[in-house]
C-alpha positions in Angstrom: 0.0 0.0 0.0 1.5 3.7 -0.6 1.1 6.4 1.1 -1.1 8.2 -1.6 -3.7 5.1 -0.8 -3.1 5.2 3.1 -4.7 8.9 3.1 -8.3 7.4 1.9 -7.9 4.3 4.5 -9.1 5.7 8.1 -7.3 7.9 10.7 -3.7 7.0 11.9 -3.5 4.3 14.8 -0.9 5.5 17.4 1.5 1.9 18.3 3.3 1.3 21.2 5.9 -0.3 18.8 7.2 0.4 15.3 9.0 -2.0 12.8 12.1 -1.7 14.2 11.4 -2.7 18.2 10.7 -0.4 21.0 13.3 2.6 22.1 16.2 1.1 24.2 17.8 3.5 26.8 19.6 6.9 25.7 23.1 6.7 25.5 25.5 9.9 26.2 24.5 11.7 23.2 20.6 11.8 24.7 19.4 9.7 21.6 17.2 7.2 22.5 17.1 4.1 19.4 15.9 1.0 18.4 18.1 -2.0 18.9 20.9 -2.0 16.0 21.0 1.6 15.1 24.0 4.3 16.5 23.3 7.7 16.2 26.6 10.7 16.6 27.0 13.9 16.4 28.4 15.2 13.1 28.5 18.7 13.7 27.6 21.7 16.5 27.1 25.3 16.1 30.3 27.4 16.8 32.6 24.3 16.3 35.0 23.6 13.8 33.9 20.5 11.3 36.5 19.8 8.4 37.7 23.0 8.7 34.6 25.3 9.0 32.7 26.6 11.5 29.4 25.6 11.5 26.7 27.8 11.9 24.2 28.7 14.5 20.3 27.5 14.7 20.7 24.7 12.0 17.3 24.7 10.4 15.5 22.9 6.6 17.9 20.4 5.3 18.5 17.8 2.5 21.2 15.5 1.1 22.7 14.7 -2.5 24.1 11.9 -3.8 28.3 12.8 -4.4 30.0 9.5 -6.3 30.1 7.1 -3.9 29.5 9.2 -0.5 27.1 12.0 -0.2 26.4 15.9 0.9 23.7 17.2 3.7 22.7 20.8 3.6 21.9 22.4 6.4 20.1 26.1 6.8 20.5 28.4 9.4 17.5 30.7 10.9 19.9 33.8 12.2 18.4 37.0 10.9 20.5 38.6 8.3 23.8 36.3 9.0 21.6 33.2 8.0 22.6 31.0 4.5 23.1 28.0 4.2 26.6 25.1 5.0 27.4 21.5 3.6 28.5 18.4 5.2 30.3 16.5 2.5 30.9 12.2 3.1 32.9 9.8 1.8 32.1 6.2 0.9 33.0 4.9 4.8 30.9 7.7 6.6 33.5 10.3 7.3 32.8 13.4 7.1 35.6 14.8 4.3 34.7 18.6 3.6 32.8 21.4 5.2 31.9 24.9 3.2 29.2 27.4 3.0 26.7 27.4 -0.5 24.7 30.8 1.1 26.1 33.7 3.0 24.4 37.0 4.4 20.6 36.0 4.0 18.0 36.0 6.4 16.5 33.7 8.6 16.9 30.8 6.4 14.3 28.0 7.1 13.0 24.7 5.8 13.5 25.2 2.5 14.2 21.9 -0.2 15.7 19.9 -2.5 14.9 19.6 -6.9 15.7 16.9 -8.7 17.9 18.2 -10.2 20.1 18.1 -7.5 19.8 22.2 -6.4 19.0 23.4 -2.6 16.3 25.8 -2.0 17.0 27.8 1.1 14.2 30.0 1.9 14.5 33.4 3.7 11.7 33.6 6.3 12.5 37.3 6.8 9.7 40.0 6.1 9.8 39.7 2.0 11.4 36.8 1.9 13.4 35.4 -1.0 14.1 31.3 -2.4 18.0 31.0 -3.2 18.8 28.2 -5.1 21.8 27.1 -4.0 24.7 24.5 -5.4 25.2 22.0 -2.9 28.5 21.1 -4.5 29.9 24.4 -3.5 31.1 25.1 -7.2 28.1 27.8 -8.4 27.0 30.9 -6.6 23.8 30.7 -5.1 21.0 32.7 -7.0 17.9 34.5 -5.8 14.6 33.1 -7.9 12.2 36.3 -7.3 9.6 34.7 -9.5 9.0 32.3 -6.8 7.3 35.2 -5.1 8.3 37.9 -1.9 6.8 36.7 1.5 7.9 35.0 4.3 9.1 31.9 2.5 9.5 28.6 4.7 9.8 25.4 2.7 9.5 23.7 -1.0 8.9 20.6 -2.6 9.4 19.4 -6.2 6.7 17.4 -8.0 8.1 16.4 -11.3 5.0 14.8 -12.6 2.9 18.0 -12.6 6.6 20.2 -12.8 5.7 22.1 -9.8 7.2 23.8 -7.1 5.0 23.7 -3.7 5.7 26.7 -1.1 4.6 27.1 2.4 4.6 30.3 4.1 5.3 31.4 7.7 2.1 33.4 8.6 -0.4 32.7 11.0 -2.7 33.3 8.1 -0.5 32.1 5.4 -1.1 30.2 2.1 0.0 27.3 0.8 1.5 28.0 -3.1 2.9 26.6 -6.2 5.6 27.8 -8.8 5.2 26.3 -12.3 8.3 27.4 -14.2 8.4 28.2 -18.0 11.2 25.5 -18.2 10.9 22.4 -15.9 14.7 22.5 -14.3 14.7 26.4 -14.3 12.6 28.4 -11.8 13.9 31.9 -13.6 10.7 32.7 -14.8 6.9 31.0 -14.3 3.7 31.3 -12.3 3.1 31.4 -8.9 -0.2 30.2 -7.6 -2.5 29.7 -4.5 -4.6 27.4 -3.5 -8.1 28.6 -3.0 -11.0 27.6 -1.0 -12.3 25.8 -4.0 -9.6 23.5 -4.5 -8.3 25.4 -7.6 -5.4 27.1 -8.1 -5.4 30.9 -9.4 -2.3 33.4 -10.5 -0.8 35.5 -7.5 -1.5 38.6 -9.9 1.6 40.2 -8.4 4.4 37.6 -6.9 6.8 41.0 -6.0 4.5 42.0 -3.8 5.0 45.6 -3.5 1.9 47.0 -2.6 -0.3 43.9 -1.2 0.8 40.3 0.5 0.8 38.0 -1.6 -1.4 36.1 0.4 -4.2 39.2 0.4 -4.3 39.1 -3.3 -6.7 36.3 -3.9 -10.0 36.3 -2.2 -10.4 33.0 -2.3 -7.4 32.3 -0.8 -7.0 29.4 1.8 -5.5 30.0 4.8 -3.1 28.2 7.2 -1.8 28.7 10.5 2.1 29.5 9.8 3.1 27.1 7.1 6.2 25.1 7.8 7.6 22.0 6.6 7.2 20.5 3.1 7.7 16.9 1.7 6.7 15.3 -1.7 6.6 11.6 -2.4 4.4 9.1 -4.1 1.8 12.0 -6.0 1.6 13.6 -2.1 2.6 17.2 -1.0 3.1 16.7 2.8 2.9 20.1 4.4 3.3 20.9 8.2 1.4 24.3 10.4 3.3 25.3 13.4 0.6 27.3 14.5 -1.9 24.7 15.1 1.1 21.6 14.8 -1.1 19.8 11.9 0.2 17.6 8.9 -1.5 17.7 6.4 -1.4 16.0 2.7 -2.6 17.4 -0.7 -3.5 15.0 -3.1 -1.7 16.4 -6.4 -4.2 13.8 -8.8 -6.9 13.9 -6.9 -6.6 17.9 -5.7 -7.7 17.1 -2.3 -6.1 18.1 1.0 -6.6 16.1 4.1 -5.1 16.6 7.9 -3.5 14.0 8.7 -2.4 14.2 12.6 -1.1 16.8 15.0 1.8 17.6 17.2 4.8 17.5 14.1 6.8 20.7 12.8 8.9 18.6 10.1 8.5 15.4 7.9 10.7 13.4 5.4 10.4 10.0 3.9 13.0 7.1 3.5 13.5 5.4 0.0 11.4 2.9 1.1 8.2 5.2 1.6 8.0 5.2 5.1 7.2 9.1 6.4 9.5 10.1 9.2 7.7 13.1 11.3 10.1 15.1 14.1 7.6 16.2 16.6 7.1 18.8 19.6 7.7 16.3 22.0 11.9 15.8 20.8 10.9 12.9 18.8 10.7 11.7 15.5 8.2 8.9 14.2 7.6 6.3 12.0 4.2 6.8 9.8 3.9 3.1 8.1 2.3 2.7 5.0 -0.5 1.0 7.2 -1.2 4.1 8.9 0.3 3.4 12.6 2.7 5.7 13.4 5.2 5.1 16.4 8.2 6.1 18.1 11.5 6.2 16.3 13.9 7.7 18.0 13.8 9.9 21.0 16.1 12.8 22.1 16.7 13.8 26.0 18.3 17.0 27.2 17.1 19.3 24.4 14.1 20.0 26.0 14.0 24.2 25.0 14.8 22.7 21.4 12.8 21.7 18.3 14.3 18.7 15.6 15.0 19.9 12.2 16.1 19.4 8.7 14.9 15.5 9.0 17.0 14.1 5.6 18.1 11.0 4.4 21.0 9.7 2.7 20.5 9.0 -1.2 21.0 5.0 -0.2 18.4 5.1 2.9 21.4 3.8 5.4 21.4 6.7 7.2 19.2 10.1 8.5 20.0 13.3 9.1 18.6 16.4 11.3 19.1 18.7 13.5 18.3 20.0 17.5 18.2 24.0 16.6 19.0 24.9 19.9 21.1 21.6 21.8 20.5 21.3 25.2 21.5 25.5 26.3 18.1 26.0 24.6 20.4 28.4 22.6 20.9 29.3 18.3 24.6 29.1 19.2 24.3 25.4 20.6 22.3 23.7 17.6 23.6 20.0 17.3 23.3 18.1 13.6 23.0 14.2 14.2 23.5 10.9 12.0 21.7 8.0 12.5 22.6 4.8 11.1 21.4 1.8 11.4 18.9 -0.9 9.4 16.3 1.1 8.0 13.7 -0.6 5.9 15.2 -0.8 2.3 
């Protein structure tokens, strides 16, 4: 069953324990994990990592495939010094380079990645811009204004309808797409809203100069303060903070259903299964038969929230992020690994 038929099948049924076993004990780190999985920390705010110093409040983050190891990008939400750092991996795990794609943005959040293997950070700041960004550290980042001026907090690629979705970080925000001219360049296109109807209409003006973007179709929908944003299997996944909801448009189908509360950010393995971080320091398992359980806990972070939930291009390993560490602080964010044998 995917997870584009799971949405039709019933409400979510909370297990005690998910396909992997139940939590053991948390070891030094605070993680708490199923048997036969290790989890380390890979980098911390203000320390050096191969050479760079990586930043504070670690937010939105991805990773790209890189021969035989791999890259994770990380953003950071610091107003005005924000951007965006990579974590480059060899073959064996070890971490081999460190270097910043973005510098001197603001307040960069969840942002995402396209398929063709770009970063888009997104600035959260009042008239907020989407950077697309070379992971690979080898082309300067570029702002893409026809993506639209507001307070921009993820995207997500769906390359059967060559769309871009958007959330946005208002307490009456909207929930948008971007179709590009040219699937692959997001220079020029069309951004749109969803409306109450379930249709889609123009933004008549994306810059934004005189009226939000988000005042500028009556029939707008609103959402309380967009957040995260996943595609996979025909599904925009989309988180509120304001009101913690996940929710799930239906791209065939053009329906949007709430899923469950209490999650801020969401990723999926290769295999399908959804991984959701929650309030509560914790990051589930939602199983294509609709239970959701317990993956992995994290003690000590308490004033934190988990971000940038991303997995390797093989599935071995996931990545994210606790923004603030256990000071409850931008300048102690901690960026963890987790390996292990996750469902291929």
């Amino acid at each position: 069953m995917s997870h584009k038929t799971l949405l039709r099948a019933g409400p979510l049924w909370q297990g005690a324990v998910g396909p992997y076993g139940p939590l053991e004990p948390a070891g030094s780190d605070g993680l708490a994990l199923p048997a036969g999985f290790a989890g380390r920390v890979v980098a911390r705010s203000g320390h050096k990592v191969a050479g760079l110093t990586w930043h504070a409040a670690p937010d939105g983050g991805a990773c790209f495939p890189d021969g035989a190891g791999w890259i994770y990008v990380s953003n950071s939400e610091l107003p005005l010094l924000g951007g965006a750092s990579a974590l480059r991996f060899g073959a064996d795990g070890s971490v081999a380079d460190a270097y910043r794609i973005l510098s001197g943005t603001d307040l960069n959040r969840a942002g995402g990645a396209t398929p063709w293997h770009t970063w888009l950070s997104c600035e959260l700041g009042h008239r907020g811009r989407v950077f697309e960004c070379d992971p690979y550290g080898r082309r300067a980042a570029r702002p893409r204004l026809a993506m639209g001026r507001f307070r921009h907090e993820a995207a997500a690629c769906d390359p059967d309808r060559q769309v871009v979705y958007l959330t946005e970080g208002e307490a009456d925000g909207c929930f948008y797409r971007f179709r590009p001219g040219d699937w692959g360049d997001l220079t020029e296109g069309v951004l749109e809203v969803l409306c109450e109807s379930g249709r889609w209409r123009p933004v008549p003006s994306p810059a934004a100069l005189l009226h939000a973007a988000r005042h500028q179709v009556d029939d707008a929908r609103h959402f309380d303060g967009g957040e995260g944003c996943h595609f996979a299997d025909g599904v925009c996944y989309f988180t509120t903070k304001g009101d913690s909801g996940l929710w799930a448009y239906d791209a065939q189908t053009s329906t949007l259903e709430r899923v469950c509360d209490g999650v801020r950010a969401i990723t999926a393995s290769p295999s399908g299964d959804l991984y959701v971080a929650r309030d509560a320091m914790r990051i589930d398992v939602i199983t294509p038969d609709r239970t959701i359980t317990p993956f992995l806990a994290l003690d000590g972070h308490d004033r934190s929230a988990l971000k940038g939930p991303a997995f390797s291009p093989d599935g071995s390993r996931l990545y994210f992020s606790s923004q603030l560490g256990t000071a409850g602080d931008p300048s102690d964010g901690h960026t963890f690994e987790v390996a292990g044998p996750f469902r291929p």
